[in-house]
C-alpha positions in Angstrom: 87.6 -218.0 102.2 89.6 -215.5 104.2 89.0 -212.1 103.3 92.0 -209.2 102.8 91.0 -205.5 102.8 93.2 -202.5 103.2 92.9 -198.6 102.2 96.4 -197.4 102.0 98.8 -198.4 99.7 101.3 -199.6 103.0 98.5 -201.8 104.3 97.9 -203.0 100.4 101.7 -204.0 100.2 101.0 -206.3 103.5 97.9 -207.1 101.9 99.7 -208.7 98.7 102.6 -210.2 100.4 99.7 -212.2 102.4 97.6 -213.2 98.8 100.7 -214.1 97.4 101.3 -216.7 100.1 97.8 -217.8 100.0 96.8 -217.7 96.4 93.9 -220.0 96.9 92.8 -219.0 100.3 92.4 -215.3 100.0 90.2 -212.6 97.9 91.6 -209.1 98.2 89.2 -206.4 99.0 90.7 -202.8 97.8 89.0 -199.5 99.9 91.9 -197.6 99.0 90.7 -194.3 98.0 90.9 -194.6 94.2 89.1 -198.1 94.3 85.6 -198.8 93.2 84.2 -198.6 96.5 85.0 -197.8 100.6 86.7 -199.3 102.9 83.6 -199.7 104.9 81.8 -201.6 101.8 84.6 -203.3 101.4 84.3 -205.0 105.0 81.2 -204.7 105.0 80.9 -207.0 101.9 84.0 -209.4 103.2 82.0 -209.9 106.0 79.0 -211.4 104.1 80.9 -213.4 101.8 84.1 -214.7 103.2 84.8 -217.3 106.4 87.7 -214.9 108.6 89.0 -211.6 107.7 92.5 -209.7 107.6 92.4 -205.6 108.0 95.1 -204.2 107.3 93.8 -201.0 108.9 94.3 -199.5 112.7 92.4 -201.7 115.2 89.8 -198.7 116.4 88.9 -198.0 112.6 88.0 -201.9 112.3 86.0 -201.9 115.6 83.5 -199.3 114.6 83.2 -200.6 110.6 82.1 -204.3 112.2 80.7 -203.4 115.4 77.2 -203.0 113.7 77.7 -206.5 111.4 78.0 -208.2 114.4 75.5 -211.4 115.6 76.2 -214.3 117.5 80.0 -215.3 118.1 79.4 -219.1 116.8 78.6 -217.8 113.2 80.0 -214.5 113.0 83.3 -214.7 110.8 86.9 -214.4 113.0 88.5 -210.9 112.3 92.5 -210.5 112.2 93.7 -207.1 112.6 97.4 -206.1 111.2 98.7 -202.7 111.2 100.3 -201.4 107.9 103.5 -201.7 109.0 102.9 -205.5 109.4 104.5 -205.7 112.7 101.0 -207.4 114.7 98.1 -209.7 113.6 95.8 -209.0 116.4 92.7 -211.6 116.4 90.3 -208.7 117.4 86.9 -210.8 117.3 85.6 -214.9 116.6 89.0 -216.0 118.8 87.8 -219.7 118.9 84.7 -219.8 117.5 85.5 -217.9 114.3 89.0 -219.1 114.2 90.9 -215.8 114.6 93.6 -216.7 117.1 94.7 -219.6 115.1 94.9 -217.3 112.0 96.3 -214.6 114.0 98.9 -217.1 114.6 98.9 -218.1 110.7 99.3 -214.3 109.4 101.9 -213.9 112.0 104.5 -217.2 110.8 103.7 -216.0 107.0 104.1 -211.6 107.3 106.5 -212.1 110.5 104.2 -210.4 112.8 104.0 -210.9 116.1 100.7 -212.7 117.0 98.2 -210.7 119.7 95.7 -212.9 121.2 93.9 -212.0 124.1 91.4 -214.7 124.7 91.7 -215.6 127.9 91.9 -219.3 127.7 94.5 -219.4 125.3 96.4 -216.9 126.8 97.2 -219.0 129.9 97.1 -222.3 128.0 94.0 -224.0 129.1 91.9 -225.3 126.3 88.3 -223.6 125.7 85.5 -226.1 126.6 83.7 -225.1 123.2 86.7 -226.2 121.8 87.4 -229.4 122.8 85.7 -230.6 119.3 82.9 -232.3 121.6 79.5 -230.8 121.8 79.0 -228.7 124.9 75.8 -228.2 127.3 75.9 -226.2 130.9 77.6 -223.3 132.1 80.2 -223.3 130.3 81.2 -219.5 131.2 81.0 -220.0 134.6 83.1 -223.4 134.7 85.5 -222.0 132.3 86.2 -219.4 134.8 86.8 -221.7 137.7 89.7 -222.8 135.7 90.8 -219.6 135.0 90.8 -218.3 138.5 92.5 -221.9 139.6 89.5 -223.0 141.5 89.0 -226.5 142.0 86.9 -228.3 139.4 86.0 -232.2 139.1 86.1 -234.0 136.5 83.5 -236.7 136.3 83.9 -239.2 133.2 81.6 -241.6 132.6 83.5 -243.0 129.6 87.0 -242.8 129.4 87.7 -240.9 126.8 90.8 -238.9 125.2 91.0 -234.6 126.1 93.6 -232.6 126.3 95.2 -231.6 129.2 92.8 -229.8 131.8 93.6 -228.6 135.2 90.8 -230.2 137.1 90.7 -232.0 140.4 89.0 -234.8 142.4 86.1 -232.9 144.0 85.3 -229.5 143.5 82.2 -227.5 143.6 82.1 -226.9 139.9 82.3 -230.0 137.6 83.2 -231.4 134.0 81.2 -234.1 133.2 81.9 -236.5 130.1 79.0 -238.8 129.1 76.5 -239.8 126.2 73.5 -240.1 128.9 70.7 -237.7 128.0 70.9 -236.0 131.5 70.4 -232.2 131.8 73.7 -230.3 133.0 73.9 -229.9 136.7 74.6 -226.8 138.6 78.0 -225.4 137.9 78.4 -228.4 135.1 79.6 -228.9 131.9 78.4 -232.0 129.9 80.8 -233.1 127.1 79.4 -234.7 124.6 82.1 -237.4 123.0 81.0 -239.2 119.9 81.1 -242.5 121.3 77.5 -243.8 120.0 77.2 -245.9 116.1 73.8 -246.2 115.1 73.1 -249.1 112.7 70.5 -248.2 110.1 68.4 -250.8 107.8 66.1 -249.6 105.2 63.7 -251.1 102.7 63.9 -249.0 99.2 62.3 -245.8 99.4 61.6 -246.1 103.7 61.1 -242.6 104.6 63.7 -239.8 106.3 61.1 -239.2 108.9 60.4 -243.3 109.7 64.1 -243.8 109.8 64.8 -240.1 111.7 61.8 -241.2 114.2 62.9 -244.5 114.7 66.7 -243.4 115.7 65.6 -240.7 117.6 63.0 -242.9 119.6 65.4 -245.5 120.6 68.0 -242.9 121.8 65.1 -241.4 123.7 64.0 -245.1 125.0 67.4 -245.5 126.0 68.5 -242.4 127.8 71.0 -241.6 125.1 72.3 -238.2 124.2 72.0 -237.6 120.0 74.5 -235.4 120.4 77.4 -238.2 120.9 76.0 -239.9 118.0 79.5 -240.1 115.6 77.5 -241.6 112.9 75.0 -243.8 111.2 76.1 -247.0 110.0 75.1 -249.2 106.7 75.6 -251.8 104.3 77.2 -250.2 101.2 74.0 -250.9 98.8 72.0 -248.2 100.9 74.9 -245.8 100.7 72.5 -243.6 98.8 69.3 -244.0 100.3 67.6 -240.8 100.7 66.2 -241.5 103.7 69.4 -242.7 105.0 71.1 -240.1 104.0 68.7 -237.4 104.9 68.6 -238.8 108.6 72.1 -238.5 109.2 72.6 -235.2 107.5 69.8 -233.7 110.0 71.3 -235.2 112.9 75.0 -233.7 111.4 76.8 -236.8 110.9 78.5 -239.0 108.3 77.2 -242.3 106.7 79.8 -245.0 107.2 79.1 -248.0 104.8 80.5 -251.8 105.1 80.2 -254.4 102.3 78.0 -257.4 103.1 81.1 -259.1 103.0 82.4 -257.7 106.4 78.7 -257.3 108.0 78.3 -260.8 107.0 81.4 -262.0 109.5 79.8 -260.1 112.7 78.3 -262.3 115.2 75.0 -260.7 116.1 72.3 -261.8 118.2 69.1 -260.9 115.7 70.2 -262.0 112.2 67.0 -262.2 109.9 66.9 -263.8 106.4 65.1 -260.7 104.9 68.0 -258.9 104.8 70.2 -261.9 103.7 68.2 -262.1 100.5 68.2 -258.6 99.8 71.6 -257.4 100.4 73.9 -260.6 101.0 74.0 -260.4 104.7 71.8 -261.7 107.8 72.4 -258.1 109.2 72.4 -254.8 108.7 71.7 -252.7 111.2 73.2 -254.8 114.4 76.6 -256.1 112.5 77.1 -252.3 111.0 76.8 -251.0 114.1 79.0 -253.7 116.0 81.3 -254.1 113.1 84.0 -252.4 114.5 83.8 -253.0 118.1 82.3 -251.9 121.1 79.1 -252.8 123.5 75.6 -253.3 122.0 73.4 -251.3 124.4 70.1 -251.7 122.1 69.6 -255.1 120.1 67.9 -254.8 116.4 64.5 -252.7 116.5 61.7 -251.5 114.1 60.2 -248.8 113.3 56.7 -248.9 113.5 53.4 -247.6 110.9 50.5 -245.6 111.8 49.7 -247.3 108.4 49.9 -250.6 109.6 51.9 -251.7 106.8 55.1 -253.7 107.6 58.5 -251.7 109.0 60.5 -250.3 106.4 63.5 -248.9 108.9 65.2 -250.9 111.5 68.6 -249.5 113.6 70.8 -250.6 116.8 72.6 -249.0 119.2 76.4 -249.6 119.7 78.7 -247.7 122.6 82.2 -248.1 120.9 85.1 -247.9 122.7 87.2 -245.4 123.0 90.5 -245.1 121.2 93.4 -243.6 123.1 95.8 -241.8 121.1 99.9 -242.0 121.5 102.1 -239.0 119.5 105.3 -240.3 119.2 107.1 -236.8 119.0 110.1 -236.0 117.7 111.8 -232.8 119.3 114.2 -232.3 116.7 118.4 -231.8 118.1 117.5 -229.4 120.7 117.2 -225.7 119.5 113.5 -224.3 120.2 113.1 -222.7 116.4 114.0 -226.6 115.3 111.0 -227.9 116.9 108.2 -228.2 114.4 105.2 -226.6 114.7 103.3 -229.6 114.1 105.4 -231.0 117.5 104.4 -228.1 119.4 100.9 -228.9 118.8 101.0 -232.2 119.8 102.3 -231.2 123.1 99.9 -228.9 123.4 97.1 -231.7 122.8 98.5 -234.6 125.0 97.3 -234.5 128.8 100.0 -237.1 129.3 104.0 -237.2 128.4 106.3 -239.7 129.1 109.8 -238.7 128.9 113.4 -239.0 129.4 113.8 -236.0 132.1 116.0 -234.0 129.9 114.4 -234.3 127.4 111.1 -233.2 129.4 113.2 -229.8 130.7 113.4 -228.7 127.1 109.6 -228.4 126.3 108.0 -228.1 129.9 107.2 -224.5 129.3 104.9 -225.3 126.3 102.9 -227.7 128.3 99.0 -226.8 129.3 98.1 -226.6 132.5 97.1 -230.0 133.6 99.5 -232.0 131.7 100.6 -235.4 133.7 104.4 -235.9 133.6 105.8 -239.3 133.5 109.4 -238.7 133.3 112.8 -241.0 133.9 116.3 -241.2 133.4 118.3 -242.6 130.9 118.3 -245.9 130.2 114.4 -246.8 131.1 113.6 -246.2 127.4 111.9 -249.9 127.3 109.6 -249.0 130.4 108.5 -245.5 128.8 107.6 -247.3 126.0 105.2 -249.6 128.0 103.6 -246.3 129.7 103.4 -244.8 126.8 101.2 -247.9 125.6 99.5 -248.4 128.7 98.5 -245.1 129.1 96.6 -244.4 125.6 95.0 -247.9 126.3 93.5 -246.3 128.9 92.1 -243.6 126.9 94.0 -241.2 127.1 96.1 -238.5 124.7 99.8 -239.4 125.8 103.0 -237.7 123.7 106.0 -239.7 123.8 108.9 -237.7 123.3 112.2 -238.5 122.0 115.3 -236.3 120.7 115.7 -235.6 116.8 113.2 -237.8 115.0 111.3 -240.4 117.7 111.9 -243.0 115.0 115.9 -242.6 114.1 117.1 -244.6 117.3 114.9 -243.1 119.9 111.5 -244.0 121.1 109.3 -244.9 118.1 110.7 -248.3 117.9 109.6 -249.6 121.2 106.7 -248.2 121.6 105.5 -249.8 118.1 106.5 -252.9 119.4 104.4 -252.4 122.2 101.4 -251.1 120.8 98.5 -253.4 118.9 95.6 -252.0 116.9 93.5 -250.8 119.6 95.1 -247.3 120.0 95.3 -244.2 117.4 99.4 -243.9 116.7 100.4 -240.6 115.3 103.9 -240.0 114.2 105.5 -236.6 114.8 108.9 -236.6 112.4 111.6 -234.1 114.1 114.9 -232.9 113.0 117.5 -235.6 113.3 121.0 -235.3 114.4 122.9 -236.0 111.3 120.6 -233.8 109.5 121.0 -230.6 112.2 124.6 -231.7 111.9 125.0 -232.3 108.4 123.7 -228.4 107.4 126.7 -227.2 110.4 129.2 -228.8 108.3 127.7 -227.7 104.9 126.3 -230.5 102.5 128.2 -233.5 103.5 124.6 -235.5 102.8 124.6 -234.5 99.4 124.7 -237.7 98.1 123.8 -241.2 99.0 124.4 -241.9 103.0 123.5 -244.1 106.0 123.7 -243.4 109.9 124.8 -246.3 112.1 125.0 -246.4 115.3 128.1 -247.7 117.5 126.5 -248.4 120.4 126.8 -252.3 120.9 124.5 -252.3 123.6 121.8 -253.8 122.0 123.3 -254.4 118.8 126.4 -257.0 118.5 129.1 -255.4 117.5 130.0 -258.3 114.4 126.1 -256.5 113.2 127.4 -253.0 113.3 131.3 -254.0 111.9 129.8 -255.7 109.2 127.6 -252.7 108.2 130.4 -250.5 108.4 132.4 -252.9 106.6 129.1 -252.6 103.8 129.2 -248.8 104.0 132.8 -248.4 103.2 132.8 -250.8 100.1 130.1 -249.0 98.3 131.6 -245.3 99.2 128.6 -244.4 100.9 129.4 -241.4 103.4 128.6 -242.2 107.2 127.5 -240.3 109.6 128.0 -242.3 113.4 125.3 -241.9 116.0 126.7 -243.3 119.6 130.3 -242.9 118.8 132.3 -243.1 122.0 131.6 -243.5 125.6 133.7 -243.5 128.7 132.7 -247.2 128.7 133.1 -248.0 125.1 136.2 -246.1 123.7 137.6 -248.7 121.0 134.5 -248.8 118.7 135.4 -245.5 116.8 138.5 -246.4 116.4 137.9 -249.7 115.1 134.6 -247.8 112.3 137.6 -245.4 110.8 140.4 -247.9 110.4 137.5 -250.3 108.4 136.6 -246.8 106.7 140.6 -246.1 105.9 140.9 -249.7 104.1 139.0 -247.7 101.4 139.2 -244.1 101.5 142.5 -241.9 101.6 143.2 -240.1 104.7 142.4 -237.0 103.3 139.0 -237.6 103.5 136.9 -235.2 104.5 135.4 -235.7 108.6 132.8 -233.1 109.9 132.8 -233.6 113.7 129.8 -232.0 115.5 129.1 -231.8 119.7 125.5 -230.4 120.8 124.2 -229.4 117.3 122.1 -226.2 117.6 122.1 -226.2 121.4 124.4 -223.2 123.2 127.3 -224.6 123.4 127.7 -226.2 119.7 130.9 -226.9 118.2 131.5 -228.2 115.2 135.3 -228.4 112.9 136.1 -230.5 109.7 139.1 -232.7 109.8 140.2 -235.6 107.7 139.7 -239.7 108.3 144.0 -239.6 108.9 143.8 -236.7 111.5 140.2 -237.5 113.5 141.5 -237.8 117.2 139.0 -240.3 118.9 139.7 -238.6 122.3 137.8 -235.3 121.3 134.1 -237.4 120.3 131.6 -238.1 123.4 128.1 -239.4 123.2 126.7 -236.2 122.2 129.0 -235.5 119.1 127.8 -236.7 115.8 130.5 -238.0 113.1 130.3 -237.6 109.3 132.9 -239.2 107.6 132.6 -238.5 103.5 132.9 -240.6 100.5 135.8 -240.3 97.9 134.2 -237.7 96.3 133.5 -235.6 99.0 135.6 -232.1 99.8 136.1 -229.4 101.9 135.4 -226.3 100.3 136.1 -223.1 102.1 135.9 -224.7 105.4 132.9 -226.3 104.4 132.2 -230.6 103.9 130.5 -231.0 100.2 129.4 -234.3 98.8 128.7 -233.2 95.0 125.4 -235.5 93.8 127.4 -236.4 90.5 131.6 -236.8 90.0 132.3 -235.4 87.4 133.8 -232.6 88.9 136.4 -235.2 90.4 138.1 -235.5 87.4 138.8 -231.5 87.2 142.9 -230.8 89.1 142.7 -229.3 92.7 
């Protein structure tokens, strides 16, 4: 819950505008001077109850109220400072660990404030160690400050393993170290944690939290393994409740995944037992739930033993899986920086590789971290991107692909699908596509049923694309063209509107745009019997509308029903 106080009515206007936007995010703290209690009480109480707080008050009047509430950084709640005039959302305190610069950033986009963060991480793009979403051991101060001050630091990984972008180097005499051993941190190290270990867990009814906690916690021990890269424990779906169970993985802080016997039942392991084949309907529990979805088997089956002397009633195995590169196919949207989605900008943000066409690379460099590998080409390598792209997150990695407008709406999401199997993470970024950008320059020629198609016979034969036209025109659907005209391919337009003209009247309505939302956009409506071919290149979009569309006031408008075709001009 984010907390919102203010004391004057100006900073209570902000205030509102902000709880209105976030009904179910917010409670509103009033210290104004006719309310029930102080401003001070009123953070004061925020502070115990709610996650982050918003002041709407003057940054030094804010310092003193929570300087004495303040206790450790990771627990303390992240504190957003905006002046009554709503004009800056300063993240005064809990940047990363409380969450206030991404709020900051939040109360910013929804008040129009500008954003002040001063952390210095963020504020020359290199992602904060604690906030990698790993656990973190060492001196992490000190090696976050060799990266700040461009120093050289090595990055050892002993698993390969998917981070963002970091500007590290080969050798260096401070070091980043990724591994699941249970070694001690180094001098001048950081250990990253990554949550590369499943632990398998049997039980008999009733076994225990502290003979199934003991039992993982003594094989990790026994076989040099950190807990802290433990991503979860792993069961048949009958024991999804165990207490034990579920006791164990909530003190080590991670989920319970559960299989059926069915699927644990199909896992070749090398200590299947009938006990457990009787009991649950499958020769293994802890071995196949751990292995069940891949990966290397560092410690077979093992029990827990009794001080008792009575039989085991735990068992558990040990499984390293492998790591799962991730590929963002990201759409950039038609070219204008404010038509870039937010969700895009993170994703560049996250990958520490992109692959590229190079213009395409131009357009976003500046919102790359530090440390980002660039794998850019020229046109007409689309194919071989794709395959880097691939090859790349199979190696572990976070890779963006980028393409123009939306990756999937002839651009790069295609290919790289085709490429990729199951063994990466794919994440689909949707950007702004061309006939859309274009379509709101030209008014609301989309209004109403419409398909893109693109000219370009390059990889498609051009009896394919005629007969789709051909499609398009008989059921009045409007059109918009992707790929209209080349130096090298001038006819193909021509040819789309005289298929077209067989069923519309000239008069129809034609929006052409050239570079929508870039600097030097242009953009007119014309009609299907006046279009001059000779003025469309590969970067102009056509629209061509149905019978019912018109040009109203300059503008194209498909209506979404006809009846106002029968009404006279």
């Amino acid at each position: 819950m984010i907390g919102l106080i203010s004391a004057t009515a100006a900073g209570a206007a902000a205030r509102d505008r902000l709880a209105a936007a976030w009904p179910t995010r917010t409670r509103v703290y009033d210290g104004s001077a006719g309310s029930a209690e102080s401003v001070g009480d009123a953070v004061r109480r925020a502070f115990a109850e709610c996650d982050q707080l918003v002041c709407f008050l003057a940054t030094g009047a804010v310092v003193r109220l929570i300087a004495p509430l303040l206790g450790d950084k990771t627990s303390d709640p992240g504190v957003v400072c905006v002046d009554e005039a709503g004009r800056f959302a300063v993240s005064l305190v809990g940047g990363h660990g409380g969450g206030a610069n991404e709020l900051a950033r939040e109360v910013g986009e929804s008040l129009g404030a500008e954003p002040v963060v001063t952390t210095a991480t963020d504020a020359v793009g290199v992602p904060g160690l604690d906030r990698l979403g790993f656990p973190v051991e060492g001196e992490v101060a000190a090696v976050t400050r060799a990266l700040l001050d461009g120093e050289p630091v090595a990055l050892r990984a002993e698993l390969a393993w998917p981070l963002p972008p970091l500007p590290v180097a080969e050798e260096g005499a401070y070091g980043i170290r990724v591994t699941d051993r249970a070694v001690a941190p180094g001098e001048r190290e950081v250990l990253l944690r990554p949550p590369s270990l499943v632990v398998g867990v049997g039980a008999s009814k009733g076994a225990p939290v502290a003979e199934v906690l003991g039992l993982v916690e003594d094989v990790l021990r026994d076989a040099g393994l950190s807990p802290k890269s433990v991503a979860e424990l792993a069961t048949v779906d009958a024991k999804a409740e165990e207490p034990g169970i579920v006791e164990a993985a909530a003190r080590l802080g991670v989920p319970v995944v559960t299989y059926t016997a069915e699927e644990l039942a199909t896992v070749d392991v090398p200590n299947p037992s009938d006990a457990p084949l009787s009991a649950v309907g499958t020769p293994s529990v802890a071995e196949a739930a751990a292995l069940v979805r891949g990966g290397e088997l560092l410690v077979p089956k093992r029990k827990s033993t009794r001080a008792d002397g009575q039989p085991a009633m735990a068992t558990c195995a040990v499984v390293r899986r492998v790591a799962r590169g991730r590929l963002a196919v990201v759409g950039l949207g038609p070219g204008a920086r404010d038509l870039l989605t937010p969700r895009a900008k993170q994703e560049l943000r996250r990958a520490s590789v992109l692959v590229g066409l190079d213009q395409y690379v131009d357009q976003i460099r500046d919102l790359l971290r530090p440390g980002t590998r660039i794998l850019e080409s020229g046109l007409g390598a689309e194919e071989e991107r794709a395959r880097t792209a691939v090859a790349e997150a199979r190696r572990g990695q976070a890779v963006a692909l980028i393409g123009s407008g939306d990756a999937g709406v002839y651009a790069m999401a295609s290919p790289a699908l085709a490429e990729a199997s199951d063994d990466i993470d794919v994440v689909g970024v949707p950007g702004v596509t061309a006939a859309l950008a274009a379509g709101a320059i030209l008014g609301a020629p989309l209004g109403h049923d419409h398909v893109s198609i693109s000219l370009s016979d390059l990889h498609t034969p051009w009896e394919v694309i005629e007969r789709r036209v051909r499609a398009a025109a008989e059921a009045d659907i409007v059109v918009t063209f992707y790929n209209p005209r080349s130096r090298g391919r001038d006819w193909q337009l021509p040819k789309a509107l005289a298929i077209l003209a067989e069923h519309r009247e000239p008069t129809t309505p034609v929006g052409v745009v050239r570079n929508a939302s870039r600097p030097d956009e242009s953009s007119r409506v014309t009609s299907l019997g006046s279009l001059d071919p000779a003025i469309v290149d590969m970067m102009t979009v056509v629209t061509v509308g149905n019978t019912a569309t018109r040009e109203i006031a300059g503008r194209m408008v498909t209506p979404r029903g006809y009846r106002w075709q029968e009404e006279p001009n």
